[in-house]
N, C-alpha and C positions, 0 to 999 in steps of 0.2 A: 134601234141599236144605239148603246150608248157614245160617244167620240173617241172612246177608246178604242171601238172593236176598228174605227177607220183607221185608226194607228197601227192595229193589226193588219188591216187589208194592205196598208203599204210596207209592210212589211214582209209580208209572206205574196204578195202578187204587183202591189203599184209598183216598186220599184222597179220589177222586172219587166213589168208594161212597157213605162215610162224607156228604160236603155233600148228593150228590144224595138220598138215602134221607132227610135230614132236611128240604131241600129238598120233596122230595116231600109233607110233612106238612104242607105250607103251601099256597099259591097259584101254583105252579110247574109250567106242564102239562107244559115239555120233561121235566122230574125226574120227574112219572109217567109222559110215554110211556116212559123207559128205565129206567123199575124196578119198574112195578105188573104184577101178571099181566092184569088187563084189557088194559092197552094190547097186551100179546102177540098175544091175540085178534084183539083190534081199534084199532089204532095211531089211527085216523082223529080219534076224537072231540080225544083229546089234542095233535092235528095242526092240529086246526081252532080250538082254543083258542088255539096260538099265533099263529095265521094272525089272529085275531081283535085281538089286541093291539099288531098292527103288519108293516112288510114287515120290521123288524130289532128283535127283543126280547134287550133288555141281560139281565143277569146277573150276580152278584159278580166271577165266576171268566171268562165266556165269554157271545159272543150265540149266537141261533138262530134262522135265517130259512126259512121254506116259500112265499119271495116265487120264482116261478121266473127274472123276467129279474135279480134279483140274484144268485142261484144262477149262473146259465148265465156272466152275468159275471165272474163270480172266478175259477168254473173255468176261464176263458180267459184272463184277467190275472196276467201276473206278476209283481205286488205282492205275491198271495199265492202262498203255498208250502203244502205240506206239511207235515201236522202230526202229531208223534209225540213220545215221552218226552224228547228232544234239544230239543225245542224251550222245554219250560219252564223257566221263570225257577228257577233254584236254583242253591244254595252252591257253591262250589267242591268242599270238604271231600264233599258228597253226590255230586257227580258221581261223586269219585274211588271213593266207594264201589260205588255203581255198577257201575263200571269192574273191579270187583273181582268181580262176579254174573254173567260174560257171558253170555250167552242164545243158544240155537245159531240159524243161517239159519235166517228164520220170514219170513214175509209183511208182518207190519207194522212191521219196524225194520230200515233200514237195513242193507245195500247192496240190501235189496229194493226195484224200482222206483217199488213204489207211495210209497213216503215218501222219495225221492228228488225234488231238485230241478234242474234245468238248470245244469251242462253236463252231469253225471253222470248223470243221468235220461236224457239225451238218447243217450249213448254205450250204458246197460245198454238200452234202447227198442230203437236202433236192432240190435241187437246179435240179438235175438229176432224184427224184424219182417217177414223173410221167410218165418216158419213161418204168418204171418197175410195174406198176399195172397190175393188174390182167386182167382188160379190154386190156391195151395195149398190153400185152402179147397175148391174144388172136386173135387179130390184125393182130400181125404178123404171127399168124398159118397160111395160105394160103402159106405165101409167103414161108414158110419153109416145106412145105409141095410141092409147084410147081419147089422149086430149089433140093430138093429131087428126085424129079421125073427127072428134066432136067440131075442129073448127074448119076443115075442110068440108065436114057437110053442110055446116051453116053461111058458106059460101054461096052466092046465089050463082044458079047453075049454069047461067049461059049470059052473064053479065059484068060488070065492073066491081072491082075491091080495092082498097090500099093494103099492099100486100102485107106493109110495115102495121100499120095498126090494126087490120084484122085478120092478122096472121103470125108474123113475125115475132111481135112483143109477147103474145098470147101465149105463144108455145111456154118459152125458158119462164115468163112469169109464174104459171099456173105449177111449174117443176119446182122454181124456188120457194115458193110460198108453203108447199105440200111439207119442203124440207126444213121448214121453219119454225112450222105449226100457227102458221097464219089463214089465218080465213078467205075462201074463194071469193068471197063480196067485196074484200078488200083491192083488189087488183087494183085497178082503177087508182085508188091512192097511193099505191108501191109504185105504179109507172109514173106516177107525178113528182111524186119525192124524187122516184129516180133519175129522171127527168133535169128536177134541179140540182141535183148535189151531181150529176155528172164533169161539170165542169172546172170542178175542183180538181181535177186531176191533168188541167192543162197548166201551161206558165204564161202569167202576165194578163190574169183574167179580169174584167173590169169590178167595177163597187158596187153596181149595181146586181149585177150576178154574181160577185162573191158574196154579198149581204141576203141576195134570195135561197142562194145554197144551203146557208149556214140555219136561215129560216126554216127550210124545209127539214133539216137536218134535227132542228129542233123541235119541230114537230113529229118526226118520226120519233125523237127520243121520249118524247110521254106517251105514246103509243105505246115503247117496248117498255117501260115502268110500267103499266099494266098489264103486258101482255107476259113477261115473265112472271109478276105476280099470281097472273092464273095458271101458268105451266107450274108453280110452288104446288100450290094446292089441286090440280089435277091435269097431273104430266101427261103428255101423249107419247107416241112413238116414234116422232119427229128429233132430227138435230138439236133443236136447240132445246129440248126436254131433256134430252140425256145430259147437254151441259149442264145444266141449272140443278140438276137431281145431281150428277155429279161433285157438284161443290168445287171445284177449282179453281173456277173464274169470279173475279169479281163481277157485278154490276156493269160499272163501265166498260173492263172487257167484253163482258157478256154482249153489252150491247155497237160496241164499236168491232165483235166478231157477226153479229147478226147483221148487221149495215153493211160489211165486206163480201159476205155472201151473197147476200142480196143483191148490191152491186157488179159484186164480178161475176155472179150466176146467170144474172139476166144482161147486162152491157155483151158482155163479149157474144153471146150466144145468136142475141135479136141481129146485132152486127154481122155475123157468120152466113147468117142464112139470107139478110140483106143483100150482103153483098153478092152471096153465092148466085144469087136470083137473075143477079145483074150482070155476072161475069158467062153463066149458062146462057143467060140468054142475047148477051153478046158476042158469043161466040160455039154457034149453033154446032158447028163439025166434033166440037169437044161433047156436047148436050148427046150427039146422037149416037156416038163411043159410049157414053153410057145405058140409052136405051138398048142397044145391042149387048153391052155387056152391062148389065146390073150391079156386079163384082167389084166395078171399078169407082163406085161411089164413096166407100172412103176413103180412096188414095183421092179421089176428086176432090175431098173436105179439106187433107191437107195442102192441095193446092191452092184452093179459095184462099186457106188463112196463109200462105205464103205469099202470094201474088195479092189479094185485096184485105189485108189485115184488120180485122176489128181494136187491133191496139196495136198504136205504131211508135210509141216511143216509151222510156222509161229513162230514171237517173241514178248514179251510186256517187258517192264521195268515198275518195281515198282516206281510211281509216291511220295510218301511217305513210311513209314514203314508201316509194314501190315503181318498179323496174318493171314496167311489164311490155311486151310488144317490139322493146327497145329504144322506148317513151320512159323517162323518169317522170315520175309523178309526186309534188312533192304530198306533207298529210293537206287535209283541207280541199284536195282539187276536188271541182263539180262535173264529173263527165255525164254530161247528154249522149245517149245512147238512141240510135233511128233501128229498133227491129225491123220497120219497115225499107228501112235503106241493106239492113244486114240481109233479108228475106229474099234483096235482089243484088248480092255481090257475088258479081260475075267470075270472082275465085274460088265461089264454093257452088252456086246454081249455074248450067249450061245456057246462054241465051236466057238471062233471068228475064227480062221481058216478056219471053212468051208464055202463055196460058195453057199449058200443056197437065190436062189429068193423068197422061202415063209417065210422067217424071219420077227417078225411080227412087230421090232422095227428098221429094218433097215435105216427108215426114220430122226430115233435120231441118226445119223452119224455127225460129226465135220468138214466135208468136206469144207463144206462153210463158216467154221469159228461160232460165234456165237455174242449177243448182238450185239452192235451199230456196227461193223464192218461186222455183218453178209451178204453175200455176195449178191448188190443188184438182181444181173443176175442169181440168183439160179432156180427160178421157169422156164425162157428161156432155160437155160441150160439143164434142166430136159424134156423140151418140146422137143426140139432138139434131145435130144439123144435119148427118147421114140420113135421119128417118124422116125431119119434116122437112128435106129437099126431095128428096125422093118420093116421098107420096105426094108433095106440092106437082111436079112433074109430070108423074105417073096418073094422077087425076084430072089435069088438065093440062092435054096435052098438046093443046092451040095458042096455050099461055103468049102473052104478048104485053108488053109497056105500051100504056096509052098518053105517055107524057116522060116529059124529064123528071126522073125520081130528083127529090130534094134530099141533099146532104144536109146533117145535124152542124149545127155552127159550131163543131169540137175538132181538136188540132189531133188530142193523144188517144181521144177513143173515134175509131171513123166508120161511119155507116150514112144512113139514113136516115132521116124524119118522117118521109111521107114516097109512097110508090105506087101511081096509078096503073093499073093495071085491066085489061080484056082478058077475061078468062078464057072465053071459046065454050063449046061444048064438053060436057062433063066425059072422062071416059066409060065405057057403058061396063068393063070390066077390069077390074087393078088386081095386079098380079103382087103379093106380098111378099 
């Protein structure tokens, strides 16, 4: 990469490296929750510090709230927008440079939906939201339901697996790719791309990882230059053929919507069921409420994502000045928002701490974000993780951790990397 794009990297991540690590060395809990290896572990203590100093704590640069009815309110106000590198105050002369480093379709910059704002958010949303109906959804229950099945039997039956790698990622991969019209042989390269462009979605990421992202990003993009090219000349029945046959989207939409999918289809999901893995099988009295009632497995899903989040933070800038909570805000502010902090505010969850599958609002969780950004792949998500937790489960049901699972070195998306695991013996009949 040429010196420009490093000019880019302190722009959109060095500087905010650079405050927050010093930041950090002070009295700053949001600066430690996104840069100390404690908070990786364990995010909460540094959550509850902020929580502690108010429902909105200022900052030089930006505030941060783990209040959840001001959370839920913004993301439903549009006062605030979307916030990404376009949005900060700088020079003309820097834009242009800028302008000069382009960065191929990636998920967090523009024309991807997620840092889009209304009309244009509304035109790319609506553009993708029939592969998210309720019908389609169901749709694809078979097929997550038979890939289910295919990697649970390839599990060896009375031995060791990484639950994350030969389980976890496999599932939501084999779903996105189906809906893409991507090739099964390709896994393997989606989890890696994914892999690296994950970290883009954190603040204050280093040069060396924002320069591999960007890499890998760019290699997915000559992928999708060919791979749209062959959906031209013979479309499937997949998502992104009905785009492409559609004609509405450009190119780089096309492909900075196929990199968002991909991304939030497989992140949040692998994460979901990580974590669910981890939270069941630490706390075994809740595990055997569901062996007893079966029933109670999707209210279980939305506890997992309440209580152990696959996405724990998100940002909007005040689009104008704006009064909200009883907080003026002038235009320009940067609010850091902790769904993870709002998931456990003890003015809307009872005893948020505890892990409780019969909480009877667990469902009003921030996980997915809320209003026009609310996340389309929510209901698939939730489908997924009820089915291959439950048959994870239900097939072995001696399941046990053979070591410290390893957290992914990511602040805003939280799971796993790796999760040893003792299966036990297979069970000899599974009730569907």
């Amino acid at each position: 990469m040429s010196p420009r794009y490093w000019t880019r990297w302190v722009v959109e991540q060095g500087g905010a490296r650079w405050f927050l690590r010093l930041q950090a060395r002070g009295d700053n809990p949001f600066a430690r929750l996104i840069t100390t290896p404690e908070a990786l572990r364990d995010p909460y203590p540094q959550i509850e510090a902020i929580r502690a100093r108010g429902r909105l704590v200022h900052s030089a640069y930006f505030s941060a709230t783990t209040d959840y009815d001001l959370i839920r309110t913004m993301l439903r106000d549009n006062r605030f927008g979307s916030f990404g590198p376009d949005g900060l105050d700088m020079p003309q002369w820097l834009r242009n440079s800028m302008k000069k480093a382009p960065t191929p379709p990636n998920p967090v910059e523009p024309p991807s939906m997620l840092m889009m704002d209304p009309p244009e958010h509304t035109r790319l949303r609506k553009s993708v939201s029939a592969a998210f109906t309720p019908r389609a959804i169901g749709r694809l229950r078979d097929r997550v339901e038979s890939v289910t099945a295919e990697l649970l039997n390839a599990l060896p039956p009375d031995g060791s697996a990484d639950l994350i790698e030969n389980f976890a990622q496999q599932v939501p991969i084999a779903i996105i790719a189906e809906m893409l019209g991507f090739p099964q042989d390709k896994r393997d390269e989606f989890l890696a791309w994914g892999d690296a462009g994950s970290p883009l979605l954190d603040i204050g990421i280093s040069w060396r990882t924002w320069r591999d992202a960007y890499l890998a990003m760019g290699v997915m993009d000559r992928y999708l230059d060919g791979h749209l090219a062959q959906l031209r000349s013979e479309p499937g029945e997949d998502i992104l053929s009905s785009l492409v046959t559609a004609g509405d989207l450009d190119d780089r939409e096309l492909k900075a919507t196929a990199s968002l999918l991909m991304g939030a289809g497989f992140e949040t999901t692998v994460n979901l069921i990580g974590n669910g893995i981890v939270q069941l099988l630490s706390h075994p009295e809740q595990l055997a409420k569901l062996r007893e009632d079966p029933e109670l497995w999707p209210q279980a899903v939305d506890e997992i994502l309440r209580f152990d989040p696959p996405v724990t933070m998100t940002a909007r800038i005040a689009l104008c000045d704006a009064e909200i909570g009883g907080f003026t805000l002038p235009a320009g502010t940067v609010i850091v928002m902790s769904l993870a902090g709002a998931n456990r505010d003890p003015d809307k969850f009872e005893d948020p701490n505890r892990f409780d599958i019969t909480r009877s609002n667990a469902k009003e969780h921030l996980t997915f974000s809320s209003g026009i950004h609310t996340c389309l792949g929510a209901s698939l998500a939730r489908m997924e993780g009820v089915y291959a937790l439950r048959s994870l489960f239900d097939n072995f049901p001696n399941l046990a951790l053979s070591g410290a699972p390893q957290r992914r070195p990511l602040y805003t998306l939280h799971g796993y990397a790796h999760m040893p695991a003792r299966l036990g013996q297979r069970a000899t009949a599974v009730v569907q």
